[in-house]
C-alpha positions, 0 to 999 in steps of 0.5 A: 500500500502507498505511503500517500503522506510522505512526499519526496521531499520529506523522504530526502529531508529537503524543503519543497523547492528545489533548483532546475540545473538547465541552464547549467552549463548550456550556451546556446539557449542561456547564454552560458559563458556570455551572459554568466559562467562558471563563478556564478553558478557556482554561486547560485549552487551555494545561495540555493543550499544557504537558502534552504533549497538543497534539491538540485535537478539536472539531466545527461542532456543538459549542456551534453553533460556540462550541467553535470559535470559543473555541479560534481565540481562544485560538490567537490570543493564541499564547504555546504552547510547542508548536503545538496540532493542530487537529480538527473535524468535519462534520455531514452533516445531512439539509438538506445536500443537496449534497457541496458543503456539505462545503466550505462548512462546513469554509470556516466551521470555518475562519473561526471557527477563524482558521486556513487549514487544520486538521490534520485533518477529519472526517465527524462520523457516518455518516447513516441517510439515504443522504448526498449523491452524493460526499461522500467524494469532496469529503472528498478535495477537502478535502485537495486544496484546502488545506484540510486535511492529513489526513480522517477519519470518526466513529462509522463501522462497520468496513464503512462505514470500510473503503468510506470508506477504498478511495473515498478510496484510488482518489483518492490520499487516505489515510483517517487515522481513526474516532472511535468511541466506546471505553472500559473500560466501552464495549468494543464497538469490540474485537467489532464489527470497528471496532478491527480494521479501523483496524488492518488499514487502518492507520487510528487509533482516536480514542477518545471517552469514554474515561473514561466520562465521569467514571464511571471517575475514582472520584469517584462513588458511589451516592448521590452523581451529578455535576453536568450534565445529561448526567451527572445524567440519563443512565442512565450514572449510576443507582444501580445502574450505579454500583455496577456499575461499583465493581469495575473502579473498584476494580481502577484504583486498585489498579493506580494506587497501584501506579504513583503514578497516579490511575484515569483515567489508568490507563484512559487508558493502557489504551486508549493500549496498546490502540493508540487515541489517547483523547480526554479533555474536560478543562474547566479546567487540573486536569483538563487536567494529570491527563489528560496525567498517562497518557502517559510510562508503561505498565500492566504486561502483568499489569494489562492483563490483569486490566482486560480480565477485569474488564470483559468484560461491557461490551460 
């Protein structure tokens, strides 16, 4: 029977946020090496421990394995107060052709992360093209092998989560997670099954772009578009979304003058309270200190409310 009070947070003795590790090492759609290096990452590593967000997600394909590799090195000059919990995440790939390559792949996350077992490990989407025989099985090796203490999936349906969850069940294995993409503005995990399921299975919903990446922060406007190309180029920040999305900016500083808050801590704490663990980037120690800026506080039952209203539409 699942343990349906424990989330992966209270599991791994961490706060319910955490830091997406992206950005990490990739040049070409964050600006790495242009916009900020090395020094700052290893900043925002450390204001994110300091604050309290000890959850650290990456993946093998972020940077082609430089967000890895920068975060084993910075696990290597220790000096953390606290001890960094660690996530990354294989690619199933249509040129991996056995489950094996599982194992291999976790083997290579490990080298470049300079540890012999991560916290957790996830698949990092579900593959359009049917994935190897027993891919979710090796998952389970994963575990077994001491490899990993806890798996999880991402961008899996509530359907194919749940499958996930009752193959690795019948191994002794508990499906931990899905990372799914969830927001104010991306509100599609409360429809579609996803959030339910994690509930009902006790799995937790690690929320990636939680602040739309940036959209919710009010730095922007239109006439005025971020840096990035992502940002720059991506319909995201068109004009005309951007004066859609006023409305709800408008309401995040309401509620975070309110409570000495900025907007995107008051849309962090909203999916906090909606039982998701959200997964802010966090490129040098000021973003990485106004993250952790959501925790140790709540958005009233009230203002709950009045964010849901005002983005009903983004599905």
């Amino acid at each position: 029977m699942q343990d349906t009070e424990v989330t992966l947070a209270e599991k791994l003795g961490t706060a319910p946020l955490g830091v997406g590790a992206w950005a990490w090492g990739t040049s070409q759609i964050w600006g790495y090496g242009k916009e900020y290096g090395r020094r700052e990452v290893g900043e925002a590593f450390r204001a994110s421990v300091g604050g309290g967000v000890r959850f650290v997600d990456t993946a093998e394909i972020y940077g082609n394995g430089k967000s890895e590799a920068l975060i084993g090195e910075i696990l290597r000059e220790g000096g953390f107060d606290e001890e960094p919990v660690i996530a990354t995440k294989f690619a199933p790939l249509p040129y991996r052709l056995s489950a094996s390559s599982l194992l291999d792949a976790l083997d290579a996350s490990l080298l470049r992360l300079g540890v012999a077992q991560v916290d957790l490990y996830q698949i990092h989407f579900n593959s359009p093209i049917p994935p190897p025989r027993g891919l979710i099985d090796t998952l389970a090796e994963a575990v077994k092998s001491g490899r990993t203490k806890h798996v999880g999936v991402s961008n899996y349906s509530a359907d194919a989560m749940r499958r996930a969850h009752e193959q690795l069940d019948r191994q002794g294995v508990r499906l931990a997670s899905n990372q799914v993409h969830y927001s104010l503005l991306h509100r599609r995990p409360e429809t579609n099954g996803v959030l339910e399921a994690c509930r009902d299975l006790g799995v937790t919903l690690i929320a990636y772009s939680p602040i739309a990446q940036g959209l919710l922060t009010g730095k922007y406007r239109p006439g005025d578009r971020p840096s990035g190309l992502m940002r720059r180029y991506g319909r995201a920040f068109s004009a005309a979304n951007l004066k859609r999305v006023e409305p709800v900016v408008d309401e995040l500083r309401r509620i975070g003058r309110e409570n000495g808050k900025e907007p995107s801590q008051v849309a962090l704490n909203w999916l906090i309270l909606k039982g998701a663990m959200p997964i802010p980037g966090a490129k040098d120690a000021r973003q990485a200190t106004q993250n952790a800026g959501a925790l140790g506080w709540k958005i009233s039952a009230e203002d709950t409310e009045r964010l849901d209203l005002a983005t009903l539409g983004w599905r």
